[in-house]
C-alpha positions in Angstrom: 0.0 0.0 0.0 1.6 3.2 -0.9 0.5 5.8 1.7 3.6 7.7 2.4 3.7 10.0 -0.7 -0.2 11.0 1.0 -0.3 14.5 2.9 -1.0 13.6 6.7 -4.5 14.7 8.7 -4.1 17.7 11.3 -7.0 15.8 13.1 -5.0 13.3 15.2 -5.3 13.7 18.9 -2.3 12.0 20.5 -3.0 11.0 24.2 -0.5 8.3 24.3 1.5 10.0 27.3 -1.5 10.4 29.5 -1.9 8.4 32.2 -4.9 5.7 32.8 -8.1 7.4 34.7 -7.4 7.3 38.4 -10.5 7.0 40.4 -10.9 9.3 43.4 -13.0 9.0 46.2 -15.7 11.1 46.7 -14.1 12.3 50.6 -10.9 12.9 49.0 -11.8 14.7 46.0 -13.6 17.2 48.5 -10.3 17.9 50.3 -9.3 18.7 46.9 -11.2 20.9 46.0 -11.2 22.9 49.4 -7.4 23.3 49.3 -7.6 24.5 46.0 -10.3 27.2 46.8 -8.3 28.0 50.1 -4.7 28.3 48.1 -6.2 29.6 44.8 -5.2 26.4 43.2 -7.0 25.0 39.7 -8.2 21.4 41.5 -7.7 19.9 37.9 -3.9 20.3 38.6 -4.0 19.1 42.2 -6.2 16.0 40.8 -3.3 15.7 37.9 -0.8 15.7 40.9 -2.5 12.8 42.2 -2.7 11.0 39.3 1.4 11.4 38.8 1.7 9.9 42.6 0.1 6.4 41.2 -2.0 6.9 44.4 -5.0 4.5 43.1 -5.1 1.6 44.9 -6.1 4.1 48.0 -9.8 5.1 46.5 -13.0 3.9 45.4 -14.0 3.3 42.1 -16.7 4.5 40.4 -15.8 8.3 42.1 -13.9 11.1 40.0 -10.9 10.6 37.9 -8.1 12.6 37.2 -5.3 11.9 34.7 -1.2 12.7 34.0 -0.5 14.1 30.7 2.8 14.0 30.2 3.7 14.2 26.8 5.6 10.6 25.5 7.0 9.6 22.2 6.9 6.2 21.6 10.0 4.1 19.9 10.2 4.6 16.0 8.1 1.5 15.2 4.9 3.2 17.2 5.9 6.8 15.6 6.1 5.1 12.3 2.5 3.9 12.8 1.4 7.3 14.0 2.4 8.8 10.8 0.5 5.8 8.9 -2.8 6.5 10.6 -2.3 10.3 9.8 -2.0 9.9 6.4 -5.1 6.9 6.5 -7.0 9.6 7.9 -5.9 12.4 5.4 -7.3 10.0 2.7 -10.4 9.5 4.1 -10.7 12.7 4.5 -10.2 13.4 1.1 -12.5 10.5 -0.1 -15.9 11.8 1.9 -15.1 15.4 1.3 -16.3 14.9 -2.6 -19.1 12.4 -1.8 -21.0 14.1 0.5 -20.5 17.4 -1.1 -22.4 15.3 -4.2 -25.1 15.4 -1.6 -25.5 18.8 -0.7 -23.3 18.2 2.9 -20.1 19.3 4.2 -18.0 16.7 5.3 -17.0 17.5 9.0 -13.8 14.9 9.3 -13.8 13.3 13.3 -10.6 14.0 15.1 -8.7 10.3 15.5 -7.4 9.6 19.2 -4.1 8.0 19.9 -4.1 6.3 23.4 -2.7 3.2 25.5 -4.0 1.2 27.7 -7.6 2.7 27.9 -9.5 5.9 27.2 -12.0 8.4 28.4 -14.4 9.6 26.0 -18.0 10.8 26.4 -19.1 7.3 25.7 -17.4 6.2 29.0 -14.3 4.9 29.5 -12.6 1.8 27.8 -10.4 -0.8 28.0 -7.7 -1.2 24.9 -9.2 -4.8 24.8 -12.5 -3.3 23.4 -10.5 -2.9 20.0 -10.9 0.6 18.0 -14.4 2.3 18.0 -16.5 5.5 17.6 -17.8 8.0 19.8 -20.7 9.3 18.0 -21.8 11.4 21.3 -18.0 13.4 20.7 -17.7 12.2 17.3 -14.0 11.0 17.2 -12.6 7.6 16.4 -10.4 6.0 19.2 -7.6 3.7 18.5 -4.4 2.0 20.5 -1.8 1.5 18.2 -1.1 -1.9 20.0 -4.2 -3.4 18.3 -2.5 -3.5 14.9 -0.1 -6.0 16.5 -2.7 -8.3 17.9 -4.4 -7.6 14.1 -1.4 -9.9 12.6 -0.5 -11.9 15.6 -4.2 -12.9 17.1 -6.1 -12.3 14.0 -3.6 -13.4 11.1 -4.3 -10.0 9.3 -1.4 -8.7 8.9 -0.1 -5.7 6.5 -0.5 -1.9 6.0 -4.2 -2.1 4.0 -5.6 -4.1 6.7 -4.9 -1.9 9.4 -5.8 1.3 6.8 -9.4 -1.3 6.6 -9.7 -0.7 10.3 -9.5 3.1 10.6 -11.5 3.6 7.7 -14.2 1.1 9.2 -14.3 3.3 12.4 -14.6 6.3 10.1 -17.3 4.9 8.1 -19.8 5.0 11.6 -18.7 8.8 11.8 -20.2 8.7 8.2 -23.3 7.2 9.7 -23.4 9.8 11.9 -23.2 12.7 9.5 -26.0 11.0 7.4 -28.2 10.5 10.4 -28.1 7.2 10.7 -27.2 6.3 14.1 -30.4 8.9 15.1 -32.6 5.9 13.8 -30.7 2.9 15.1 -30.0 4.3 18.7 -34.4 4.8 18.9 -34.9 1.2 17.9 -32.2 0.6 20.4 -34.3 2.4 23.3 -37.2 0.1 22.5 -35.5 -2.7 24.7 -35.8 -5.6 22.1 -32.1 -7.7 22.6 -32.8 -9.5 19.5 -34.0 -6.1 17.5 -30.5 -4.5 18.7 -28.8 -7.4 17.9 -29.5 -7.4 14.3 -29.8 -3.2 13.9 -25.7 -3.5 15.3 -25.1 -5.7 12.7 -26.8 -4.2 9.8 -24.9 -0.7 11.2 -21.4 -2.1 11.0 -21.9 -4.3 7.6 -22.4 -0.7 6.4 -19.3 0.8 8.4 -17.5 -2.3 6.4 -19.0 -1.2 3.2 -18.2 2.5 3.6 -14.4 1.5 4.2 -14.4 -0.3 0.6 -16.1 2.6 -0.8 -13.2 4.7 1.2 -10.8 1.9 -0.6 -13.1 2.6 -4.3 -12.5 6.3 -3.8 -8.7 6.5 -2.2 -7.6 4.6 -5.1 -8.9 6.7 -7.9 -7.5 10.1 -6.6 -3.8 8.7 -6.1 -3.4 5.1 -7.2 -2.9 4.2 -3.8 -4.0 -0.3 -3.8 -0.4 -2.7 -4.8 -0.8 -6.1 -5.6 -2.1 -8.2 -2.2 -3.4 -5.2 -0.7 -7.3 -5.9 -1.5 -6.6 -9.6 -0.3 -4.9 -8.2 3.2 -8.6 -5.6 3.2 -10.6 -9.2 2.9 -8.8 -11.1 5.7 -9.1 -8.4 8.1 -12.6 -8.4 7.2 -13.0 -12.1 7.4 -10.9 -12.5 10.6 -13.3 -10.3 12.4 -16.5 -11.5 11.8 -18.8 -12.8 14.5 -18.3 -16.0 13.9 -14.9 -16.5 13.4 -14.2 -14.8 16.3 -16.9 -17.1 18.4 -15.7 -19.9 17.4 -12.4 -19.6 18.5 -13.2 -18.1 21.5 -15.7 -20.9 22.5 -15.3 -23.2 19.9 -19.0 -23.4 18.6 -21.2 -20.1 17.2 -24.3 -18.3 18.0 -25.7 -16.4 15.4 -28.6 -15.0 17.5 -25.8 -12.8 19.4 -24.2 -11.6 16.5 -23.3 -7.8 16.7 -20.7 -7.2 13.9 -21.9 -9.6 11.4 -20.4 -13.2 9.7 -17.2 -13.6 8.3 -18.8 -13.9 4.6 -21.1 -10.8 5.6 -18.2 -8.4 6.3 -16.1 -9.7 3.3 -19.3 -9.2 1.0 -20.3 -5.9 2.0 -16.7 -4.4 2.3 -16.2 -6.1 -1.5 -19.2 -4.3 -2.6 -18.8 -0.7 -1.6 -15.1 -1.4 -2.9 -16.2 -2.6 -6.2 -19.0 0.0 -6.7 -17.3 3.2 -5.0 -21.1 5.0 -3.8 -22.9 5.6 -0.7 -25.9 3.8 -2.4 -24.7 0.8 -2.8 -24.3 0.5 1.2 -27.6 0.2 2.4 -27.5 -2.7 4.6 -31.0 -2.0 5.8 -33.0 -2.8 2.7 -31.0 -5.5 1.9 -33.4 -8.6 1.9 -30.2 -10.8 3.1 -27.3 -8.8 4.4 
């Protein structure tokens, strides 16, 4: 995949060097606060302080949290990936630019945050182990870098297209949310039906998956950006995290009914398609008589 001759995104938000949320209990974080208001001190930087101590295992979870953000650069490997993910994001920021602009829109690209360990965003915090996702309430994609490792090692999908696949699947539920979709889904959500929810998740991220082929479609035609094995790299990482695949070697047998993500085949198909076809239209999972 040739993404270094790409310009790079300004929208990366690099929160490698903070530290993990600290909790604070509820009595402390009082004394905080009145010291602060006694010596004139902003409480963020007293609760900062705190964090820097590593005084966690002394407080109650659930309470406030407070964080270190000391800047860190990672080794070259990790800064190397940094600059790949920049210039992912650039691209698909110049693929939806045009295509919603065909609709009448203006594409409003989502800042991309860096982060180890785990994040807070204003969908709660999570765990690395929760893989890349979207925020739609702060509209930004979250990634740790260490996930394109266990991409190739865990998942056997390794290579620079699959990971592009990845970002560009998180940006295509940003896409969702510029087009309204996630409105609709999150009210059939609020009904309460597990089954209902089940099937709208999947239907939502088989069009994520279709979005980053037509992100592939579209990246490709401005600067020939696809080398030979690249599409086949897109597929297994599509294939490797389906539903199924990943049930069955966690437990060794599937359940379709708890499906969130959609089958192996599914993902593959729909990412295929929007690769092949290039459009928003030919994404919509949700007239689909069998997605």
């Amino acid at each position: 995949m040739d993404w270094e001759s790409g310009r790079r995104s300004d929208n990366v938000e690099d929160r490698r060097g903070m530290g993990r949320p600290v909790a604070v209990g509820g009595g402390l974080t009082l004394v905080i606060l009145l010291v602060g208001w006694i010596f004139g001190v902003d409480p963020s930087q007293l609760l900062q302080l705190l964090g820097n101590t590593g005084a966690t295992s002394q407080v109650s979870p659930g309470a406030g949290t407070a964080t270190s953000s000391a800047p860190v650069k990672g080794p070259p490997a990790e800064e190397r990936q940094k600059d790949f993910v920049s210039a992912v994001l650039a691209s698909t920021e110049d693929a939806w630019t045009p295509l919603l602009a065909a609709r009448g829109m203006t594409y409003i690209p989502p800042k991309l945050v860096l982060f180890r360990g785990g994040v807070q965003s204003a969908s709660g915090f999570t765990e690395s182990a929760a893989g890349p996702f979207y925020c739609p309430l702060d509209q930004r994609v979250f990634l740790d870098l260490s996930f394109f490792d266990e991409l190739s090692r865990r998942f056997g999908a390794p290579g620079d297209f699959a990971q592009a696949y990845v970002v560009a699947h998180e940006i295509g539920h940003h896409i969702q949310k510029q087009l309204g979709i996630f409105a609709k889904t999150d009210a059939i959500r609020r009904q309460g039906d597990r089954a209902l929810a089940n099937q709208v998740s999947v239907l939502q991220e088989l069009q994520a998956d279709c979005f980053a082929g037509v992100w592939a479609n579209q990246a490709n035609k401005q600067r020939t950006m696809l080398q030979p094995g690249d599409v086949e790299a897109g597929l297994r990482a599509a294939s490797a995290i389906g539903d199924d695949t990943i049930q069955k070697r966690a437990r060794g047998y599937v359940v379709p009914e708890s499906f969130t993500h959609g089958s192996s085949q599914q993902r593959v198909a729909w990412f295929s398609r929007g690769m092949q076809q290039g459009n928003i239209e030919a994404c919509d999972t949700f007239s689909a008589a069998n997605p």
